[in-house]
C-alpha positions as CSV (number, residue, x, y, z in Angstrom):
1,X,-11.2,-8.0,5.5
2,X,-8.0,-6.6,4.7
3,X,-6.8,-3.5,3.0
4,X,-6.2,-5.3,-0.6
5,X,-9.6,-7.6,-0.7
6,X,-11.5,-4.0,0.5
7,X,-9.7,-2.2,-2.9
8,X,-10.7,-5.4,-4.8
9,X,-14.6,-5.0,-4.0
10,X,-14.3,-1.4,-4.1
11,X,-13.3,-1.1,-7.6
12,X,-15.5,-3.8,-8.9
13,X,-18.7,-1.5,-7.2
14,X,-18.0,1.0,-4.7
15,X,-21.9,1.2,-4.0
16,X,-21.9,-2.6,-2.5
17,X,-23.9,-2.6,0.6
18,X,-22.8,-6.1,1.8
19,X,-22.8,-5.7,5.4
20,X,-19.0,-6.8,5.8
21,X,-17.7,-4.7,3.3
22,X,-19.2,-1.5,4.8
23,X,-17.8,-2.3,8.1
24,X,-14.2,-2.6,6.7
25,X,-15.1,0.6,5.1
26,X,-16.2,2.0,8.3
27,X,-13.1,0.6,10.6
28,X,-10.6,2.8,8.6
29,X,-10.7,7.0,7.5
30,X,-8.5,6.1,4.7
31,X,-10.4,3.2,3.4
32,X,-13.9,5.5,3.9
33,X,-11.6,8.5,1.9
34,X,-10.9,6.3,-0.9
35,X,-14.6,4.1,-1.4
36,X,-16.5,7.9,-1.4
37,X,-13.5,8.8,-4.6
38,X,-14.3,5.7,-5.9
39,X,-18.1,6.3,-5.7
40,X,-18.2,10.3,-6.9
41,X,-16.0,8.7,-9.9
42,X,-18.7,6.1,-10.9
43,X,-21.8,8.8,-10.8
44,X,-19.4,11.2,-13.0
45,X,-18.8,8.2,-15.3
46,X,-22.2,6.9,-15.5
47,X,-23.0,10.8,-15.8
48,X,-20.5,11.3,-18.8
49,X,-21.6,8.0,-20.8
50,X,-25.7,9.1,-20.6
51,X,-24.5,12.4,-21.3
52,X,-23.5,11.4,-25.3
53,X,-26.7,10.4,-27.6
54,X,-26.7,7.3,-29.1
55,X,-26.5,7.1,-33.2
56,X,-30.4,6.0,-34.5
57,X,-28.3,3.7,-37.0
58,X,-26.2,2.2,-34.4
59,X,-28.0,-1.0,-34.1
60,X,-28.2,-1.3,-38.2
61,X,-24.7,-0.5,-37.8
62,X,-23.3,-3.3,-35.6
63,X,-25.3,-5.6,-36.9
64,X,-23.6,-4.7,-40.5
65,X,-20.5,-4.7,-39.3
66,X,-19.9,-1.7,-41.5
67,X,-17.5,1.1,-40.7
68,X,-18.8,4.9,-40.1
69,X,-17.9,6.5,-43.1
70,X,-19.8,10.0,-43.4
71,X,-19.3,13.4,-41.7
72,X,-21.9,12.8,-38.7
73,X,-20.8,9.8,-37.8
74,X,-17.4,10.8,-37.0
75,X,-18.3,13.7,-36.0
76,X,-20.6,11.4,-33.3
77,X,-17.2,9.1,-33.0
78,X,-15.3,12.0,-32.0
79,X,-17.6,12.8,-29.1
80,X,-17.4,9.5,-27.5
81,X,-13.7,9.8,-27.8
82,X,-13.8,13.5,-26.2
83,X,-15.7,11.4,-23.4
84,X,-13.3,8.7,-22.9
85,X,-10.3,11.8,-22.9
86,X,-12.5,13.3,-20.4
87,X,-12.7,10.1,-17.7
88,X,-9.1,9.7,-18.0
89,X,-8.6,13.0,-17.2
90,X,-11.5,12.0,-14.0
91,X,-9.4,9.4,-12.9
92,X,-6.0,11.2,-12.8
93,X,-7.4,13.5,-11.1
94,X,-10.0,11.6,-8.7
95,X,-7.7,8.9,-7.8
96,X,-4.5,11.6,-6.7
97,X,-1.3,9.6,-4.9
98,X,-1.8,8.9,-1.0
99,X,-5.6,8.3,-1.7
100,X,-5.0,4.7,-3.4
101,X,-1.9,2.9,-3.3
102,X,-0.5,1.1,-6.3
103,X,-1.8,-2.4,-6.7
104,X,1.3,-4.3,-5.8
105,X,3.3,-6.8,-8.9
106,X,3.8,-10.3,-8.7
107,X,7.3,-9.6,-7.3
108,X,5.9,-7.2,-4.6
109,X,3.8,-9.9,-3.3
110,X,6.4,-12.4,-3.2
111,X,8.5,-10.0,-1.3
112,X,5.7,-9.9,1.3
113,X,5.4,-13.3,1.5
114,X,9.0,-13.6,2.5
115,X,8.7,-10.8,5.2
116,X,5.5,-12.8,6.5
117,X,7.6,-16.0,6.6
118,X,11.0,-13.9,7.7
119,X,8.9,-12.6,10.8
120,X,7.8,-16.1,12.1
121,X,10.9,-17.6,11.7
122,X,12.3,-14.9,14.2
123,X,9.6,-14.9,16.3
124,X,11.7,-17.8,19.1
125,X,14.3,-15.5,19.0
126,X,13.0,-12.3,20.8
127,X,10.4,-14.3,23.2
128,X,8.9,-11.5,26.0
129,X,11.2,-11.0,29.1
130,X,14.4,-9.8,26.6
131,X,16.7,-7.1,28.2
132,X,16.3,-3.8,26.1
133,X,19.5,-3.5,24.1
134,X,20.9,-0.4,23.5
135,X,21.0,2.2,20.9
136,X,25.1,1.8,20.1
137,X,23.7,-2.4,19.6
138,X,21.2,-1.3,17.1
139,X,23.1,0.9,15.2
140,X,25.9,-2.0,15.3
141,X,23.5,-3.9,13.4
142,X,22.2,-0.9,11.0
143,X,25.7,-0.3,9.9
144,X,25.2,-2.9,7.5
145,X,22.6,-1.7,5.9
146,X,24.5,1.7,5.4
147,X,22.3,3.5,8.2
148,X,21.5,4.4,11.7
149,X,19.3,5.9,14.5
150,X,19.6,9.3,15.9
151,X,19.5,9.1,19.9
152,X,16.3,11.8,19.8
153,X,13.0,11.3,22.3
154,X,11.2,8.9,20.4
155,X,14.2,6.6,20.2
156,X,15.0,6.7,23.6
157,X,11.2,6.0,24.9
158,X,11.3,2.7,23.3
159,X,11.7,-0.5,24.6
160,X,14.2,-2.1,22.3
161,X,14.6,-6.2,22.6
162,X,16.2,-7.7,19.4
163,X,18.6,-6.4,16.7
164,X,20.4,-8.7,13.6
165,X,21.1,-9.0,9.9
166,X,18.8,-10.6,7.9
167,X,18.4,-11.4,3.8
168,X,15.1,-11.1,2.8
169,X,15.8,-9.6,-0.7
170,X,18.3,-11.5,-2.9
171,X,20.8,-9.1,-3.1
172,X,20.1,-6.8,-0.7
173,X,21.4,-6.6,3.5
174,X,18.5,-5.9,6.0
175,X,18.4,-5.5,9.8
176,X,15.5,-6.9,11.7
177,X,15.0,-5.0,15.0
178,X,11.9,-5.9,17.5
179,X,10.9,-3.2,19.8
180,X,7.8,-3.2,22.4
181,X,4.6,-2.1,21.4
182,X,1.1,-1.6,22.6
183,X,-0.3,-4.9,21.4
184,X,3.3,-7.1,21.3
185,X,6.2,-6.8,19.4
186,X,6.7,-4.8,16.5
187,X,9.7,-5.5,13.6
188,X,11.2,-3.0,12.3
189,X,13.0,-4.0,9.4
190,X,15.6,-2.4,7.4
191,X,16.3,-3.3,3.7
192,X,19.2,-1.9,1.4
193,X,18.7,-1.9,-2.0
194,X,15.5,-3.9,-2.3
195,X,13.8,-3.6,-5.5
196,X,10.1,-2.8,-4.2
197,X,9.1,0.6,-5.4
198,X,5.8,0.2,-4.3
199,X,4.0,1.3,-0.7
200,X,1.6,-1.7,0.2
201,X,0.1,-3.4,3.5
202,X,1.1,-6.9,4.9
203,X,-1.6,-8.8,6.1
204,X,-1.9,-12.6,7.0
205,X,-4.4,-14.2,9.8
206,X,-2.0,-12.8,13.3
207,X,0.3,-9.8,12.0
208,X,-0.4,-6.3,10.0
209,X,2.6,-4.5,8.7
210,X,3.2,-1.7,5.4
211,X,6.4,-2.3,3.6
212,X,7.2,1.6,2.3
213,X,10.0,2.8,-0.4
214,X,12.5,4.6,2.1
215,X,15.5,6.4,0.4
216,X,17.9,3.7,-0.6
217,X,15.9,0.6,0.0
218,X,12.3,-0.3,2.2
219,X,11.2,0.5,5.4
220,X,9.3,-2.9,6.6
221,X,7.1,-2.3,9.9
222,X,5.1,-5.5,11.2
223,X,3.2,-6.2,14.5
224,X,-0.1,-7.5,16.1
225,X,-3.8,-6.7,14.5
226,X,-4.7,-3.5,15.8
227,X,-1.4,-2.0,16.5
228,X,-0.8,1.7,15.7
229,X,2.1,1.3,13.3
230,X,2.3,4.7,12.1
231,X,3.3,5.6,15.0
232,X,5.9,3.5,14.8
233,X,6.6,4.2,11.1
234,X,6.8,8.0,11.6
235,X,9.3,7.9,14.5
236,X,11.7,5.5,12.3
237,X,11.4,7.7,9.6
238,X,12.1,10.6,11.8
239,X,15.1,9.1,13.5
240,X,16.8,7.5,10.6
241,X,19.5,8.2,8.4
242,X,21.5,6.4,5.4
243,X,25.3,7.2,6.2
244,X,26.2,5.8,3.0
């Protein structure tokens, strides 16, 4: 299950005991963080709404169709709004940035869709048994994004295989670099400009990957199921730096 059909069934009940869902909840610390938010939020809502007394007349009321017009009532209407003021304030506070992401637009998903089809397009370019390339090739490459790499520890333990432009976003200059990992290769991907504001996962049936808002354009990190990429995230982020 991946990260965005987990938030879809977590949202619609965070107390689903499906067997598959609790496993997805179970394989990830972030994804166990965010369904035990999502489930103290439901008890405080469902807390909050038995909490105000229902009118006697309501019934009569609806069934009228007539609009509260006395003191009580609005006083009584004024209380449920007090309520709903209350869970909004829950929620802000409940679902805090870095515990949910954003739920991606329609143009955010495109843009993953063309990263997933960018990456197996490339894929026959950087089979295994390439010669690592060097630093002052990547950076060749990076120049046209308006960055580079720092030459510091991390940089220099990788196994670099494959550097190049590439055009993902319209508009917008990107490197694709391909380094060794733990599970296969990994794509580091360097966008200028792009218009996606939003951190969110990439996820088909082979490859994983986050596509992250990084100064001046998107930080794009893709490899095999299971592979660590924040390690791989962090030491970019670490090493990198827009020169223009």
């Amino acid at each position: 299950m991946d990260d965005l059909e987990f938030r879809r069934r977590a949202f619609a009940n965070p107390h689903d005991q499906d067997p598959e869902f609790l496993a997805a909840a179970a394989a990830s610390p972030e994804r166990s963080r965010v369904l035990s938010q999502l489930q103290v939020l439901d008890e405080r809502v469902s807390k909050a709404a038995r909490s105000v007394p229902v009118p006697k007349d309501l019934a009569a009321r609806l069934k009228a169709r007539e609009v509260p017009a006395h003191k009580p009532e609005k006083t009584s209407m004024r209380r449920y709004f007090a309520v709903a003021a209350s869970l909004i304030v829950a929620i802000g506070l409940i679902l805090s940035p870095g515990l949910i992401t954003a739920r991606p637009s329609a143009a955010d998903m495109k843009f993953h869709d063309d990263v997933i089809g960018h990456v197996y397009r490339e894929i026959a370019r950087y089979s295994p048994g390439l010669d690592d390339i060097s630093l002052n090739q990547i950076n060749s490459v990076l120049e046209e994004t308006g960055g580079h790499l720092r030459d510091d520890d991390q940089i220099k333990q990788m196994h670099f295989k494959f550097a190049n432009g590439c055009s993902i976003a319209q508009n917008s200059k990107g490197a694709h670099i391909v380094l060794d990992g733990s599970r296969g290769a990994v794509s580091v991907i360097v966008v200028h400009n792009s218009p996606v504001t939003t951190k969110f996962d990439v996820n088909d049936s082979r490859f994983a990957g986050k596509i992250i808002p990084f100064g001046e354009g998107n930080l794009i990190i893709v490899g095999e199921k299971d592979e660590p990429l924040d390690v791989y995230e962090n030491m970019i982020e670490s090493a990198f730096e827009w020169s223009r």
